[in-house]
C-alpha positions, 0 to 999 in steps of 0.5 A: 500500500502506498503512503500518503503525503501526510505519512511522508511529511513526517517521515525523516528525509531519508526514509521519505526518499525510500518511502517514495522510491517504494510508491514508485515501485509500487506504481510501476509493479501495478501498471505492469500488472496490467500491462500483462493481459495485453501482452498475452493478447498481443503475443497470441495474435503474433503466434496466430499471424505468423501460424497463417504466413506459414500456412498460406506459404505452404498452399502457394507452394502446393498450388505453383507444384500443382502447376508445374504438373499440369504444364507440360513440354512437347517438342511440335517441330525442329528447325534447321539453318544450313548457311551455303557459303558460296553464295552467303544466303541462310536456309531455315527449314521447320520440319513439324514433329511426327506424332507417331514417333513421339519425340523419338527419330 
């Protein structure tokens, strides 16, 4: 319990210095009291952001896997450059990709 002014006034000069200093402990002891709900609350929040970060994390990380299953490479055609050096000139020739041999010449 703190003292009062009128205790103080009574009180020798250092002892009411101490007796201060304990109000003051007090004072602080009673407003971190408080405080303590609200950092319980705050660090809950914090646990439960941080919990869905890493959920969503993990579901866009299944969804780009997802993705790469479903995207798929096929080769539809070659192309060929030949140079004929006498003349300087470039001949590009695409041949389309035989479906039967699939992929295999």
């Amino acid at each position: 319990m703190p003292y009062k002014k009128k205790t103080l006034r009574h009180m020798q000069p250092i002892t009411r210095r101490y007796a201060r200093v304990i109000n003051d402990l007090d004072s602080v002891l009673r407003r971190l009291h408080n405080l303590t709900e609200e950092v319980a609350r705050l660090e809950l929040d914090s646990t439960a952001l941080h919990n869905r970060a890493k959920a969503d994390h993990a579901r866009q990380k299944d969804n780009d896997a997802d993705l790469d299953k479903e995207i798929t490479w096929e080769k539809v055609s070659t192309t060929h450059v030949t140079l004929d050096p006498q003349t300087g000139q470039t001949e590009i020739e695409t041949i389309p990709e035989d479906p039967q041999l699939n992929g295999h010449l």
